[in-house]
N, C-alpha and C positions, 0 to 999 in steps of 0.2 A: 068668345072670340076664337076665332078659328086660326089657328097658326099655317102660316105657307111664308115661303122664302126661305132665306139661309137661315135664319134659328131656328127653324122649325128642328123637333127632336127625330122626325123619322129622318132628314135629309142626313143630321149627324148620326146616326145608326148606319144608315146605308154607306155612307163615309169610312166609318170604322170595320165594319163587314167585309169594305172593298181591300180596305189595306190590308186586314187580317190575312183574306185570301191571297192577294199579290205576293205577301210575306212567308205564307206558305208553299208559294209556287215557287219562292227564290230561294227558299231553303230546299227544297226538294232538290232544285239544279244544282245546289250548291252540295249539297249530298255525293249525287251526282257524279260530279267534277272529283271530289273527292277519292270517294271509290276508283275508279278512271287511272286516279296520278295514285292511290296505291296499290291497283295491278300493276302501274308500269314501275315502280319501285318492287314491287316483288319481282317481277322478269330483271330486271337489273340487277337484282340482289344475288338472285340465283347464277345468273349469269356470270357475275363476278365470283361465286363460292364454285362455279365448275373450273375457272381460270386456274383459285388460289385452296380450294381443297378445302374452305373454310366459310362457314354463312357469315354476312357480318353482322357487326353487333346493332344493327340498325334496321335490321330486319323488320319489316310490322306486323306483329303476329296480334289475331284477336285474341278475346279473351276464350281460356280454351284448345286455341288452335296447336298443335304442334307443329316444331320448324320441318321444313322436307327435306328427307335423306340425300345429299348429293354426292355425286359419283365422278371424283374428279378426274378432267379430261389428260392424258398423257401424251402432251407431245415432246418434239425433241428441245431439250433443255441446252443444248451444246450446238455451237458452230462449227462447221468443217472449214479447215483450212484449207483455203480456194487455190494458194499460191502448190500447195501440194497436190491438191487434184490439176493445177493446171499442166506443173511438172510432170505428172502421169499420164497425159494426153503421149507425151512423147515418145510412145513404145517404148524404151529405154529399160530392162528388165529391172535395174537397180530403184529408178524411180518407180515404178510398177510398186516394186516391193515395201518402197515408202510412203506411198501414199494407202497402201493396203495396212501397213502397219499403224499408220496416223486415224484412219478410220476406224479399225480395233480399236487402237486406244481408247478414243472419242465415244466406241459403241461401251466398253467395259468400263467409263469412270460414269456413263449412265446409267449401265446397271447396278454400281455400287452406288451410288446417289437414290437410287430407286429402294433399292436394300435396307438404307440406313433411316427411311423416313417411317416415323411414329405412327400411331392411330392405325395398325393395320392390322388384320386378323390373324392369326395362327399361321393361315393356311396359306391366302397370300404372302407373309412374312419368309415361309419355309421357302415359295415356290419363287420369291425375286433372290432368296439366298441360294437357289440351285443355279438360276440365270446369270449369277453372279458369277458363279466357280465357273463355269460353262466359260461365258465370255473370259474369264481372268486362265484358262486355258487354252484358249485361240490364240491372246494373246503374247504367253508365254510361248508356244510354240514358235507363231510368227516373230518372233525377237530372236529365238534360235534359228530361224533358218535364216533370218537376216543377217546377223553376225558372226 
């Protein structure tokens, strides 16, 4: 007796065959997809340690991998006070001399913030402690000729 129709054993072989490969095709995209969202998690990550000077601890690293050096970005950390550069629009030599003194300030309490922050090398360390004295000398001056 010859088997055909749905119990026949080749029709469920072919069956199982079919799914095996669909199964593998969806794992493959599924792979994929993966890989995908964690390059874009690595760019975010990085992204976020050039902001804060720090990888996070969420990082996805293989096995193997080591994390990558970042080099954090330095901008200005300070607001200028607008109501004193507006003051200074006014020719006025005394506001002049306030709003140049308000900006020292602003420039030397970023340089001693810059200064006072960990994790730096020797040489950088030395070189934001010169820029340190530098600006905390400008500003000394400009307080004496202001007063």
């Amino acid at each position: 007796i010859l088997h055909s129709g749905s119990d026949s054993p080749t029709t469920h072989t072919k069956d199982v065959t079919t799914h095996t490969r669909a199964m593998k095709v969806k794992h493959q995209a599924l792979q994929d997809q993966l890989e995908s969202c964690l390059l874009q998690l690595k760019k975010l990550c990085i992204r976020e340690a050039e902001l804060t000077g720090q990888l996070p601890k969420d990082y996805p690293l293989l096995s193997g991998e080591k994390p990558p050096q970042i080099r954090r970005r330095i901008g200005a950390a300070f607001k200028l006070d607008e109501q004193n550069i507006l003051e200074g629009s006014k020719d006025s030599e005394l506001s002049l001399a306030d709003a140049e003194l308000a900006l020292q300030m602003k420039i030397y309490e970023a340089a001693r913030k810059l200064c006072e922050e960990h994790h730096l090398s020797k040489a950088v360390r030395k070189s934001r402690l010169q820029q340190c004295k530098v600006e905390e000398k400008k500003l000394k001056k400009l307080q004496e000729m202001t007063f």
